[in-house]
C-alpha positions in Angstrom: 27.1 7.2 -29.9 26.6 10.1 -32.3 29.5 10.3 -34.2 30.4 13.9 -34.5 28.7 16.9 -33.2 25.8 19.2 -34.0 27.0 22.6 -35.1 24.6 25.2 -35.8 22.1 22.3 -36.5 25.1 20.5 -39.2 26.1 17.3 -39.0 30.4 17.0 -38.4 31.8 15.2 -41.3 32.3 12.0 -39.5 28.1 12.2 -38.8 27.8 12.9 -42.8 30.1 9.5 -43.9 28.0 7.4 -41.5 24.5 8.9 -43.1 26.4 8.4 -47.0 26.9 4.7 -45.5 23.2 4.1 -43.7 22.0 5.5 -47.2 24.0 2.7 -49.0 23.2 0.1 -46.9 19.6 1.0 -46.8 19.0 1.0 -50.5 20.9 -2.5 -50.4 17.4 -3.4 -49.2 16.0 -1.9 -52.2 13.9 0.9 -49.7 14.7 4.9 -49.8 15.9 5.8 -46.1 12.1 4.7 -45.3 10.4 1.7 -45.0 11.4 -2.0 -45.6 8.7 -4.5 -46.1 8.8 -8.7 -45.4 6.0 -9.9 -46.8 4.9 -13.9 -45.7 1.5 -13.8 -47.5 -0.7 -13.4 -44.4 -3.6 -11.1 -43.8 -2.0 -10.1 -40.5 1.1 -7.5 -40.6 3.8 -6.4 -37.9 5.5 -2.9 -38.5 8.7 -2.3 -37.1 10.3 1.4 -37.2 13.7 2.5 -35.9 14.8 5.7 -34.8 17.5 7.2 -37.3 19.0 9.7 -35.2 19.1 12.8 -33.3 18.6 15.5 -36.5 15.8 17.3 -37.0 13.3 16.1 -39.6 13.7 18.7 -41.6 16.8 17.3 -42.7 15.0 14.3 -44.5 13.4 15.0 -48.0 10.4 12.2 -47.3 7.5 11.3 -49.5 4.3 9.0 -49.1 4.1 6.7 -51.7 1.2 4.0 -52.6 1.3 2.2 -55.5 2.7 4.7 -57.6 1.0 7.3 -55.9 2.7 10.2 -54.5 1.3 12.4 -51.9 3.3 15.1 -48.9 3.1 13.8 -45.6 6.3 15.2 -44.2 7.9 11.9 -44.6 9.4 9.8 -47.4 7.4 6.6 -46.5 7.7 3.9 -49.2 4.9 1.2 -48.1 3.4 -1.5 -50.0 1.4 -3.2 -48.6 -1.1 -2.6 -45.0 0.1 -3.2 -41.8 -2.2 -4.5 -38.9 0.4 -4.7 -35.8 2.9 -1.8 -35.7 6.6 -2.9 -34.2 8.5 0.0 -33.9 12.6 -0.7 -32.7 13.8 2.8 -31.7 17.5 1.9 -32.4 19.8 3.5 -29.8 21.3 6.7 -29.6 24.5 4.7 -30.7 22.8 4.2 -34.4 25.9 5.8 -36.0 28.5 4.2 -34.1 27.5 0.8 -34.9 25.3 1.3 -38.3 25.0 -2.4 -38.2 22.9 -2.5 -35.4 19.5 -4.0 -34.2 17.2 -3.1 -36.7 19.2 -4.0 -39.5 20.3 -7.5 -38.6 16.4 -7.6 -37.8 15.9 -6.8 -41.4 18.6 -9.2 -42.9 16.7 -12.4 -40.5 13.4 -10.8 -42.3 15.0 -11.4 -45.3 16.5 -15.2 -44.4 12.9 -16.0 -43.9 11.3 -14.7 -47.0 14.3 -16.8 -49.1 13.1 -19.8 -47.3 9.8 -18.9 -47.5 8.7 -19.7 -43.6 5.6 -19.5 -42.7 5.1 -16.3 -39.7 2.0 -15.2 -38.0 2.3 -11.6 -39.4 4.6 -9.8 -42.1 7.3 -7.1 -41.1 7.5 -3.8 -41.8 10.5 -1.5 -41.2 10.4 2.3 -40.7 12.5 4.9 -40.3 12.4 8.1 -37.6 14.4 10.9 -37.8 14.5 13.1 -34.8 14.4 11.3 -31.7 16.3 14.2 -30.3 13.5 16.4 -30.7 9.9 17.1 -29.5 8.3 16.8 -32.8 10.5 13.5 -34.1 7.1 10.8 -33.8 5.0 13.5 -33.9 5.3 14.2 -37.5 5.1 10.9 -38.0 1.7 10.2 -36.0 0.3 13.6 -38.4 0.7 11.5 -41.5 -2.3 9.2 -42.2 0.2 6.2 -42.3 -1.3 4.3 -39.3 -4.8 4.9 -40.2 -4.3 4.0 -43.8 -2.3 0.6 -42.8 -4.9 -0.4 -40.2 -2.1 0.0 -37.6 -2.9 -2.0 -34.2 -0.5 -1.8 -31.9 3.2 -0.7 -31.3 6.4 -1.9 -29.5 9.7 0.2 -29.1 13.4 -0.6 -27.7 16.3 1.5 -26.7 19.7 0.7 -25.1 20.0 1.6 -21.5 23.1 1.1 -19.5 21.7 0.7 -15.7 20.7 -2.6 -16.2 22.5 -6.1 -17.2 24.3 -6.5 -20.7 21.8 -8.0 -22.8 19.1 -7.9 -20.1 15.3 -6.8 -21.7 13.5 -4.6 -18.9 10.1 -3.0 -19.2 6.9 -2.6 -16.9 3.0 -2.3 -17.5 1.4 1.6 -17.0 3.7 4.4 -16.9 7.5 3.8 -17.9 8.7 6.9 -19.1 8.3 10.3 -17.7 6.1 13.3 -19.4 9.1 15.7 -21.4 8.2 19.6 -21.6 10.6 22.0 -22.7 10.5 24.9 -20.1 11.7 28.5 -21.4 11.4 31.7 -18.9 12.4 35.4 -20.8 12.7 38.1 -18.7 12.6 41.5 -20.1 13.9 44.5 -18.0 15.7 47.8 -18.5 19.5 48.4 -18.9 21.2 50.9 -16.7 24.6 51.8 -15.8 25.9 49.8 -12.5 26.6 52.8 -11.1 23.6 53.5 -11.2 20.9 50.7 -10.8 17.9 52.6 -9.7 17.5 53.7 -13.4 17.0 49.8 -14.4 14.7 47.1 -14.4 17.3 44.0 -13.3 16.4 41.2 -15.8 19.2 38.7 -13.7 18.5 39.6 -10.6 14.4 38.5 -11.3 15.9 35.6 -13.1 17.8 34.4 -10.2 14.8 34.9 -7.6 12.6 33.0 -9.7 14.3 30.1 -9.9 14.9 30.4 -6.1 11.4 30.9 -5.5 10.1 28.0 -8.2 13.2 25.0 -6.7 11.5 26.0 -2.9 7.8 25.7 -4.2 8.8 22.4 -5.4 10.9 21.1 -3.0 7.9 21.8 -0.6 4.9 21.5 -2.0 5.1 18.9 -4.6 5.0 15.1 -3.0 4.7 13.3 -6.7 7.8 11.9 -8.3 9.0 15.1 -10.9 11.5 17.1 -12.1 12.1 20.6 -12.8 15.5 21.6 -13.7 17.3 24.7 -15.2 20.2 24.0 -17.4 21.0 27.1 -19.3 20.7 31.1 -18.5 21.8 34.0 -21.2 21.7 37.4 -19.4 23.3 40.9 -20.2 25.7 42.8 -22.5 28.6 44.1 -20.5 30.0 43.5 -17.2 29.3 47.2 -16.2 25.5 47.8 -17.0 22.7 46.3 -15.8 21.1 43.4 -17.5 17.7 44.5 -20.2 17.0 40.5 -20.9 17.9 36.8 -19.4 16.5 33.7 -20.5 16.3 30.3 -18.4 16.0 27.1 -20.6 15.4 24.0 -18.8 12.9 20.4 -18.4 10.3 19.7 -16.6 9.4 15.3 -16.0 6.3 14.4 -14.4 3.8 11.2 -14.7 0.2 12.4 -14.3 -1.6 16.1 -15.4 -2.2 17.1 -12.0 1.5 17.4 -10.9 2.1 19.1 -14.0 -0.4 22.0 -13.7 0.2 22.3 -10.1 4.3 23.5 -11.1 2.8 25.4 -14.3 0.5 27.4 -12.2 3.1 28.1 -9.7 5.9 29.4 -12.4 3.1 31.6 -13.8 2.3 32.9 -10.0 5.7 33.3 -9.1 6.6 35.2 -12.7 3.6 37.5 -12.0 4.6 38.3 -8.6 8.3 39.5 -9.6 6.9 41.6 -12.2 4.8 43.4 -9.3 7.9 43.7 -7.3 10.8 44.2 -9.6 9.3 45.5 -12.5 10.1 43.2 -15.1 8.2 41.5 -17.9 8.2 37.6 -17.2 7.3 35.2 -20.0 6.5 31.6 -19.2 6.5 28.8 -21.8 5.8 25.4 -21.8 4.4 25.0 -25.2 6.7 22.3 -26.6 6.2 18.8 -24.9 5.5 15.1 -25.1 3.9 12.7 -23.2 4.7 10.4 -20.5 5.5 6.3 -21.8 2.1 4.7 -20.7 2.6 1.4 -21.8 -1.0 -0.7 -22.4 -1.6 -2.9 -19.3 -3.3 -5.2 -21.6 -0.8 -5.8 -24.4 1.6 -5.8 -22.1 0.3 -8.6 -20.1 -0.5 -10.7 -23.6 3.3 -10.4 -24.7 5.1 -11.0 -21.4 4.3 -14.9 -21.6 6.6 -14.9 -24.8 9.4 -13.3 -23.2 10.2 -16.0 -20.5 12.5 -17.4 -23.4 14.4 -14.0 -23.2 16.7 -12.3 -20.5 13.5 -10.5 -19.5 13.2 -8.7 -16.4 10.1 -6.3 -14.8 11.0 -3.1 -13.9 10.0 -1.6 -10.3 9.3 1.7 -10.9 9.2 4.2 -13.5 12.1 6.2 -15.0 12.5 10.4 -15.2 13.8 9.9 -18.7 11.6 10.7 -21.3 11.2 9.2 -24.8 9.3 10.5 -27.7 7.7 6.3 -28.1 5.0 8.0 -26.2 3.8 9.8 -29.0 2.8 7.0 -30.6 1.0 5.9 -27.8 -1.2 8.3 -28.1 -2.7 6.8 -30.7 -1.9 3.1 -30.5 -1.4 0.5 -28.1 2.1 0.1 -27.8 4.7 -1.5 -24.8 8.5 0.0 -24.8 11.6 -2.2 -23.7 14.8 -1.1 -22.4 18.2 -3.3 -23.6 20.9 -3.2 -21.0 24.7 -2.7 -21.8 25.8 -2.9 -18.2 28.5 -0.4 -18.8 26.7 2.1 -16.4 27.9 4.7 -18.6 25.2 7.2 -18.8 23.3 8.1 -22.5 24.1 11.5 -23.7 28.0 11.4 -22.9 30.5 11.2 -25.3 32.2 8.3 -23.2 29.3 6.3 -24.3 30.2 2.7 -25.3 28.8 -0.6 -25.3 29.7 -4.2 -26.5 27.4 -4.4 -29.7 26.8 -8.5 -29.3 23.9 -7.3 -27.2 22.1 -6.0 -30.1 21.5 -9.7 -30.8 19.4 -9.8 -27.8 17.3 -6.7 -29.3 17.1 -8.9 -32.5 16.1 -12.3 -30.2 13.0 -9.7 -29.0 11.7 -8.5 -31.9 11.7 -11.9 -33.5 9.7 -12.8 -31.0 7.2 -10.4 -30.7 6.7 -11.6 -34.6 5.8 -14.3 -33.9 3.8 -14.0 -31.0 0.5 -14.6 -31.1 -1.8 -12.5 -29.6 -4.8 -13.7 -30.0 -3.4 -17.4 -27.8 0.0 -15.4 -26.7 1.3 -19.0 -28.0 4.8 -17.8 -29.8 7.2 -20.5 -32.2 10.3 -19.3 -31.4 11.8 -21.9 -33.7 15.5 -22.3 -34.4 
């Protein structure tokens, strides 16, 4: 749960106390809102990054730093040491609401085990990511050198979902998650007086037939699982005069390229079509996206051994929400896991709840992964 609302791109004052808190506990760690290393003297290293919220990065004043070194990367990223298996715990959208969450009682067992010096197949490194709300959130993060520069070699992510059992661990090898682009139609016309209409160029009324025309396309012509949804129109001035400009903001999900240039091409067909017939200037853009979850067949399959000691269950089928984990696939090999609450209450709603002792599961799977081997897939999953 986010605890306040988004105004103008502000955080509410009850959003602001829980940040001043996060801060405080964060530097109890002794690490600047960025990056928490445990360090078990090995050659081999586990990263583990959570999600900090749904802000924009912009918000976050973040450096790279090496050894006293100090270079712009985008992101305050205080590392110390190189990293050679990348774990990276996207928190929960509920981050705020329970700031004592997965990733930091991850970070306090970290801790336990350097004090009694125990002896782990790979150290653990903790680091933050703001923006998980937003197309560019991981994506700033992959445009740093951080993964090449730690010798990054894989990457695992986790985030509540409340379709499955409490404390159940779901995920699935290949595709997961579906392909996110940001869909925005502008349709310029000419404004008139309703009394008069043939003096305008109706940007509404070509607004309206193009999603007409676009939802039948699909609903007839497109067999793959996908999505294409309108959520938000702006149109016109006054009541009493036609309307010069409407804009349509919605999502499209899909799972493979093919689908996705097939509903591309046909918004671009269908927009130059209406501005043959109506007269209007149609704008189609679908610049702003991220990729489907794709998670690797191969790590998958050397990790799922492990997880028989957990509440772990294998998905059926893929999901139409998206998640920006994917952009770090991209790059890396990486497996994502969903953590049930079994409220069935869905994410994004302000009725969103969930009994937080299932956060210890979460904790139970990333210790694991730790200290998984996987070279043997042998794990310790000790006491």
């Amino acid at each position: 749960v986010r605890i306040g609302k988004r105004n103008g791109g502000h955080m509410g004052k009850v959003a602001l106390a829980a940040e001043q808190r996060k801060r405080s506990f964060l530097g109890s760690f002794g690490f600047v809102l960025a990056v928490h290393l445990a360090c078990y003297g090995v050659s081999k290293h586990a990263l583990c990054l959570v999600d900090i919220c749904a802000f924009r990065a912009k918000r976050f004043d973040f450096v790279h730093r090496q050894e006293g070194q100090q270079t712009q990367a985008g992101f305050n990223i205080r590392i110390v040491n190189i990293a050679e298996v990348l774990v990276k715990i996207i928190h929960t959208c509920a981050l705020f609401g329970k700031p004592y969450g997965t990733l930091f009682g991850f970070a306090h067992l970290l801790d336990k085990y350097i004090k009694e010096k125990k002896a782990l197949p790979y150290n653990a490194l903790l680091i933050f990511q703001p923006a998980e709300e937003t197309i560019d959130g991981a994506e700033a993060i992959v445009n740093t050198t951080v993964f090449e520069d730690y010798n990054v070699k894989a990457i695992y992510g986790l985030h509540l979902w409340p379709m499955i059992e409490k404390g159940e661990i779901a995920s699935k090898p290949g595709p997961m998650m579906a392909r996110s682009t940001n869909v925005k139609v502008v349709f310029e016309g000419k404004s008139a007086h309703a009394g008069e209409p043939e003096k305008g160029r109706d940007a509404l009324l070509a607004a309206c037939e193009f999603v007409t025309k676009i939802y039948d396309y699909k609903d007839n012509f497109i067999r793959e699982r996908s999505i294409l949804q309108f959520g938000k129109m702006e149109s016109g001035n006054v009541r009493n005069a036609i309307s010069p400009y409407t804009s349509l903001d919605g999502t499209m999900r899909t799972f493979n390229d093919l689908t996705w240039a097939k509903i591309v091409n046909a918004m671009r067909n269908i927009a130059d079509d209406i501005e043959q017939n109506i007269g209007v200037k149609v704008d189609v853009d679908v610049s702003q996206w991220h990729p489907a979850v794709v998670n690797d067949t191969s790590l998958y399959a050397k990790i799922k051994y492990a997880l028989k000691n957990l509440d772990f269950v294998e998905l059926r089928r893929p999901v139409m929400i998206a998640e920006d984990f994917s952009c770090f696939e991209q790059v890396l090999p990486g497996v994502f896991f969903f953590l049930g609450t079994g409220t069935g209450i869905p994410l994004h709603n302000d009725h969103f709840d969930f009994d937080e002792d299932v956060l210890l599961n979460g904790i139970k799977l990333f210790d694991t992964l730790l200290k998984t081997q996987l070279s043997t897939c042998s794990v310790d999953i000790g006491s």
